[in-house]
N, C-alpha and C positions, 0 to 999 in steps of 0.2 A: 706467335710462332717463334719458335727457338731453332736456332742454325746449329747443328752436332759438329763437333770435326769426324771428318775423315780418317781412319788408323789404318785404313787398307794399305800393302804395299802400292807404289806410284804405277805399277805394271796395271791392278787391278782398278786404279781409280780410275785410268781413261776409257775402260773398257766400257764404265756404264757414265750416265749422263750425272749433273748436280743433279741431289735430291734437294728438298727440305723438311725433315720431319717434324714432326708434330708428335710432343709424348703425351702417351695417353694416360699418365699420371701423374702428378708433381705432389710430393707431399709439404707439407705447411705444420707449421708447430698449432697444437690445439687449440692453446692461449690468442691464437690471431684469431679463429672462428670463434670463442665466445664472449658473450656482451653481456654485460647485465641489463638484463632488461625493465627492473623496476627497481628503485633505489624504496628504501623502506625506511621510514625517521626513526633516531635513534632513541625517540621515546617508545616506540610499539614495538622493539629489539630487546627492551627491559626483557628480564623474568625477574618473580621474587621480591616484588613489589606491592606497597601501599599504592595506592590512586584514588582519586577523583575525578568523577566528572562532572563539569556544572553543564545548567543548559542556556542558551545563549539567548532565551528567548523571557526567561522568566531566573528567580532567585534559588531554584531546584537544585540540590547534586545529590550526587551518590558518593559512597566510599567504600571502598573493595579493597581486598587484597586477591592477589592471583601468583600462584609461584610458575607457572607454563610462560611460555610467551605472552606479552599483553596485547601483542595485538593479533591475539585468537581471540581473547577474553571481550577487544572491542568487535569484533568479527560479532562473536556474539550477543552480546550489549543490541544488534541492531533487533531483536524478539525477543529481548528482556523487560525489564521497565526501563531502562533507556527508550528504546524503540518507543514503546508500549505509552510510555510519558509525553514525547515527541507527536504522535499519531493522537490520542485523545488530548492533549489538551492546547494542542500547538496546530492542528491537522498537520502534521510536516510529516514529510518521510526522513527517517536516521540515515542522513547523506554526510559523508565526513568525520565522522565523530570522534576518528583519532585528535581534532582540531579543540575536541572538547575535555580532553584526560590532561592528568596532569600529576606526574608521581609526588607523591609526598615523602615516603621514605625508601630507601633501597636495602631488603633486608639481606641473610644471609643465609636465611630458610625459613621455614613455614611458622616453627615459634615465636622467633622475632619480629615477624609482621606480629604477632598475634597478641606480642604487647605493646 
């Protein structure tokens, strides 16, 4: 609760009792209500990138390139042969597997991965 002053002339103040109002609105900078709510590593922030993954289970990798984000690229990796490597020969489910990538080079566009 917030106390207002009073700006009535002193004739009108006695007339009626102390209030205490209550405002029915306060406004607040935007920046105080939002949060990040998931912090994303700066490896799956890459675009534009060489990668690898190895598997942690056996001497397996892959190597990609991806110019989008890489961590859509791992998003999808989880029903690709990532997954698909994981699930038949490991029985495991693709839990994690940004834990398993690892950029090798940082291009500059799509040619330059490409040599």
């Amino acid at each position: 609760k917030r106390e207002l002053k009073d700006h009535r002339p002193t004739s009108q103040k006695h007339q009626s009792k102390s209030r205490v109002l209550q405002p029915v609105f306060t406004s607040r900078k935007i920046s105080k209500g939002l949060k990040v709510t998931e912090t994303k590593l700066s490896l799956v922030n890459q675009q534009s990138v060489v990668y690898e993954s190895k598997c942690n289970s056996c001497d397996a990798n892959y190597i990609g390139y991806k110019n989008r984000h890489l961590h859509l690229r791992i998003e999808e990796h989880n029903y690709s042969v990532i997954g698909k490597h994981l699930k038949d020969e490991h029985n495991q489910r693709p839990n994690n597997l940004h834990e398993q990538f690892a950029i090798l080079k940082k291009c500059r566009g799509k040619f330059e991965c490409l040599i």
